[in-house]
N, C-alpha and C positions, 0 to 999 in steps of 0.2 A: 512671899508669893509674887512670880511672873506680872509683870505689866503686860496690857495687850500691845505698845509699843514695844519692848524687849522683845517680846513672843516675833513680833512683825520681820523685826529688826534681824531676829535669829532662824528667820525662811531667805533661802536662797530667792534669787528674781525669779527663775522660775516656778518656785514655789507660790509666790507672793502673784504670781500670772496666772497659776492655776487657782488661787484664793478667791479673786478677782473675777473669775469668769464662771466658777463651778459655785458658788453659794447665794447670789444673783438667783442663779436657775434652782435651788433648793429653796428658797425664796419664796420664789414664783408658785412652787408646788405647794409648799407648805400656807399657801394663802386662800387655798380653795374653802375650808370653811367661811372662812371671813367671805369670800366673794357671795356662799350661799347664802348668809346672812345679811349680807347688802344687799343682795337681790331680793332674798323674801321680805323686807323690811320696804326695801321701794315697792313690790307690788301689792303692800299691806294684807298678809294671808295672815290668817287668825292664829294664835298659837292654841297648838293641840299635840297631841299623839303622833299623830305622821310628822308633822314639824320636828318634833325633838328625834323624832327616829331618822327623819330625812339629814338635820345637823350630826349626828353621831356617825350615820355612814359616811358623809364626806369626811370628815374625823382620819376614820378608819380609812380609808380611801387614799387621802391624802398623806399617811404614815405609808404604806404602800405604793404610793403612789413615790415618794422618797425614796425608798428603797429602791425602783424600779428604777430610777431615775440614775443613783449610784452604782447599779450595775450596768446599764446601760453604755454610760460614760466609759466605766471599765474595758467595756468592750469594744467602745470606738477607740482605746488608746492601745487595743492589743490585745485585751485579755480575755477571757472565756464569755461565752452568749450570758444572759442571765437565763437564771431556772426556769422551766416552763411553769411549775407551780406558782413562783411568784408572779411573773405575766399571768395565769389564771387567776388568782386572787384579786389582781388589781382589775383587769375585767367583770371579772366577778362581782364586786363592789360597785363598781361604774353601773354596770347594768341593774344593781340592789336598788343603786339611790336613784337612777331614771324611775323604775317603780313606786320606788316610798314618798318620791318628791309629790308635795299638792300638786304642782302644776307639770306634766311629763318633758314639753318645751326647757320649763326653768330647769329639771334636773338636768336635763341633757345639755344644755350650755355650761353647766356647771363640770360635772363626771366627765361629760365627753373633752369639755377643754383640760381640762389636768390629764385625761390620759391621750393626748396629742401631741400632750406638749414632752411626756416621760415619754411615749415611746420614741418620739423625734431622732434619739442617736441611733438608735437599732433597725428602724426600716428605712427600706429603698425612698429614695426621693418619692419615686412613681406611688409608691404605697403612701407614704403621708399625703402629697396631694388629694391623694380618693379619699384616706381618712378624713380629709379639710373638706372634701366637697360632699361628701354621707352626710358629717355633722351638720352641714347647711341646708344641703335637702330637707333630713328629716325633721330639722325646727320649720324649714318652712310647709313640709306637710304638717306637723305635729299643730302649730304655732298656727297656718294660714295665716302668717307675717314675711313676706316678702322682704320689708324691708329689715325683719330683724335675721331671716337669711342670712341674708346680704351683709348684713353686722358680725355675726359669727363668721363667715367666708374671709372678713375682711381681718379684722380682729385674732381668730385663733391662728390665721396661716399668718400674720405676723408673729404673733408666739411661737407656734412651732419651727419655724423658718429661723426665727432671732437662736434659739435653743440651738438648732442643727449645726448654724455657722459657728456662736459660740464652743460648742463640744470642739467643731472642727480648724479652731483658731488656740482649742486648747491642745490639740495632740499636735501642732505646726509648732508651738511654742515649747512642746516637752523637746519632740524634733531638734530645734534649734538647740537647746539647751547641750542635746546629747552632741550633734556637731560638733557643738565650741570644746567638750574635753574631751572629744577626737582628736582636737584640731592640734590638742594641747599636748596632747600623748604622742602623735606623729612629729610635733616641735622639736619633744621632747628626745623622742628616738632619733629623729635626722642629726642633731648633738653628736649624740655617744655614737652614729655611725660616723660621723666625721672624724670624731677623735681617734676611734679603732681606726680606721684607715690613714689617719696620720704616722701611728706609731705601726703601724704594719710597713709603711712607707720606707720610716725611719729603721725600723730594729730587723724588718724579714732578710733581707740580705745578710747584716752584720751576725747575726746569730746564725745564720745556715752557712756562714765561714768560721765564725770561731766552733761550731760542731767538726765539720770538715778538719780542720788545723787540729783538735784537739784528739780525731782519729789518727789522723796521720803521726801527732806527735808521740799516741799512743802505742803505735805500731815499730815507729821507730825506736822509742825504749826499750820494747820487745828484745831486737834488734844488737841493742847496745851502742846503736848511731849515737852520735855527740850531737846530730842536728836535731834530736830530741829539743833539746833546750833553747835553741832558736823558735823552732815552731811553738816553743810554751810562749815565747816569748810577745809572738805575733798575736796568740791568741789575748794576752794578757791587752797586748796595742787595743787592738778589736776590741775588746771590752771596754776599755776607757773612752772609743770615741763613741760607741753604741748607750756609753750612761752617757756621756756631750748631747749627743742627740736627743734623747730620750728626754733630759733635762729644758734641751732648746722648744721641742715640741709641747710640754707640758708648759713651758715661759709664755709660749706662744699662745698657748690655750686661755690661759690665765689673765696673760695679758690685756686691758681691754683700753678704748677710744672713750671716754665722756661723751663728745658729741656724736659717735659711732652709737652708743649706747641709750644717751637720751632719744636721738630719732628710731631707734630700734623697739624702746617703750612705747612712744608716744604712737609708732604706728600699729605693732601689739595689743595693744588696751583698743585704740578705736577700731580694729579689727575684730575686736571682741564684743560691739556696743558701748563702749566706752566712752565716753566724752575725755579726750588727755589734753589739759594745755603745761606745753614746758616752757618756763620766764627763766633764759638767761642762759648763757653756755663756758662751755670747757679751756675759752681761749686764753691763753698766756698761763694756763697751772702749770708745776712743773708735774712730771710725767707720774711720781708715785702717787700726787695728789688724783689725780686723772684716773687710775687704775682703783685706788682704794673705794672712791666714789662711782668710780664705772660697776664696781660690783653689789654698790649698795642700792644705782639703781636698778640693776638685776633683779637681787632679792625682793627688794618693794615691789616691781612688778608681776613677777611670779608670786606673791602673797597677796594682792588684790584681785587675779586672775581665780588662782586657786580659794582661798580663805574671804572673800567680801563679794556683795549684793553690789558693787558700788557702781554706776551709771557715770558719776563725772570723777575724775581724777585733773590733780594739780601739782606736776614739779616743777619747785624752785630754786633756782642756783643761784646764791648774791656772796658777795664780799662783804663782811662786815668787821669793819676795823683790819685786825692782821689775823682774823681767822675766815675761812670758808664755810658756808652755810649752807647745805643741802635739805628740802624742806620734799617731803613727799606725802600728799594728802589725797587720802580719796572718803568718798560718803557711803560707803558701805559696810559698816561694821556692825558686825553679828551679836557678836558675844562682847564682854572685857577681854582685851587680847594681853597677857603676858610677855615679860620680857624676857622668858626663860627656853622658848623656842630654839631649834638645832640650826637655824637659818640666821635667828639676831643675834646667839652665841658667837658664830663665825662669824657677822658682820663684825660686833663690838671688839673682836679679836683680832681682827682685819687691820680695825680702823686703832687699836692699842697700838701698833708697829709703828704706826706713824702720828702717834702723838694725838689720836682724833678720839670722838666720843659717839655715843650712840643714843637715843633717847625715844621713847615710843610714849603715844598721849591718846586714849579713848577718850572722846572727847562726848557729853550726855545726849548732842543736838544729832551722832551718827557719826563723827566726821574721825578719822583714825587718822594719826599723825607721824609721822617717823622725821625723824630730824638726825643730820648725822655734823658734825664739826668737826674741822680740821686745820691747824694751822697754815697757813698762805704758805710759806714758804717752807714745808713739809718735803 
């Protein structure tokens, strides 16, 4: 069976932001018995009949009142109104227990604050205000206590108010969330239009001549020309420098800077909330060593963006002994991560060519480890 750390562990941040802010307010609603019971307990009402009917409707009330609460929210993040039956019912109730309650004052601090604070996401600012300011009138006509008016005024418009910002700091935070893998998708796409435009750069010419040549050399076979075999011939040239190109373009691509790469992470990740500190750089490797490592910390990056909750990240680049030591750690891991992945396949296969190793470490405290080795002089 799941840990509730595991469980934590395996919510994205924004998940763990909506956890954080939405069960608080579930909370809060599901407390209305208890609150009736602290109240009827301080003003020492007898237990009878209405007492246990007045507890059973906030009961009922506050189950409702939950529910209302969770469609509510629903609907400040986008989705459909909640039912009018289920707003009926929880009024409905509301107004049950102001009747049943011994005292009409106490029901109604009790029912009217739990339904102030659920409808909070669904009505206009303007409308909760008046709901905040009903509730206080009517205690203070019901009650002839001014100053316990004055206590509900003060008291529920902080609850409902606290409620309204929280919903509305929860749909900013799903917002955000959605941004960052826009952000990651358009990253992603401005890539591959780069490359298509390299290779259009590179081949559209070279191949709208060897078509052309390979007409004409067409034509002259036709013909019975002997310059057939020349124009095969040019077409054949044209081919060979169009794979040259093709090949330099893809080298190019491939090709990567360590220090190009580390500052490319390190600005990435804190673009994304990230905390990234990187110890140590790419100076004096020789260039496969540089290249093998520039794409390991690619992968690391794009797998803490995509796959981890993680807030801080840590690369580190040292020399130890006559090998090189790439260390890449961040505190966001979900799940046990495998080392059988399409992304650490290619790394560890990457880093085969040149004599290097690959190693991944889930570590119990959260903290995911990737560690790559490579000989110095590789």
């Amino acid at each position: 069976m799941r840990s509730v750390r595991q469980w934590w562990l395996e919510r994205s941040r924004a998940e763990r932001f909506d956890v954080s802010l939405r069960w608080p307010l579930y909370a809060m609603v599901a407390a209305e018995p208890l609150l009736a019971a602290l109240l009827l307990v301080s003003a020492a009402e007898p237990v009878g009949l209405r007492l246990v009917c007045f507890l059973l409707v906030t009961v009922a009330h506050a189950v409702a009142g939950l529910l209302l609460l969770r469609a509510g929210i629903a609907t400040y993040l986008g989705g459909p109104r909640p039912s009018r039956r289920l707003v009926a019912v929880a009024v409905g109730l509301g107004a049950v227990g102001v009747l049943v309650s011994p005292a009409w004052a106490l029901g109604l601090v009790v029912t009217g604050a739990a339904l102030t604070v659920v409808l909070a996401p669904v009505l206009w600012l303007s409308a909760l205000l008046g709901l905040v300011l009903g509730g206080a009138v009517l205690i203070g006509v019901l009650a002839d206590d001014l100053p316990a008016a004055f206590s509900y005024l003060y008291g529920i418009g902080v609850l409902a108010f606290t409620c309204r910002i929280s919903v509305w700091m929860l749909r900013l935070g799903w917002e955000i969330d959605k941004s960052r893998e826009v952000s990651a998708q358009l990253a992603v796409a401005e890539e591959r239009l780069r490359f298509a435009r390299d290779l259009h750069d590179a081949l559209g010419r070279n191949l709208s001549l060897v078509a052309l040549q390979s007409e004409l050399a067409a034509r002259l076979a036709e013909r019975g020309d002997a310059g057939a075999a020349g124009q095969m011939l040019d077409v054949r040239r044209i081919a060979h420098e169009s794979l040259q190109e093709m090949r330099t373009v893809v080298s190019g691509y491939r090709a990567t800077d360590l220090d190009t790469e580390l500052a490319g992470a390190q600005s990435v990740l804190r673009s994304a909330g990230i905390t990234c500190r990187v110890i140590g750089d790419g100076t004096g490797l020789p260039a496969a060593t540089q290249t093998a490592l520039g794409w390991v910390v690619r992968e690391a990056t794009t797998n803490v963006l995509r796959h981890s909750n993680a807030t801080t990240c840590r690369i580190e680049l040292e020399a130890v002994g006559n090998e090189v030591v790439l260390r890449v750690a961040n505190d966001g891991v979900r799940a046990a991560v495998t080392e059988t992945g399409h992304g650490l396949v290619g790394l560890r296969e990457r880093l085969m060519g040149v004599s290097g190793t690959l190693s991944v470490e889930s570590r119990p405290d959260g903290w995911f480890v990737l560690t790559a080795r490579l000989p110095r002089a590789s």
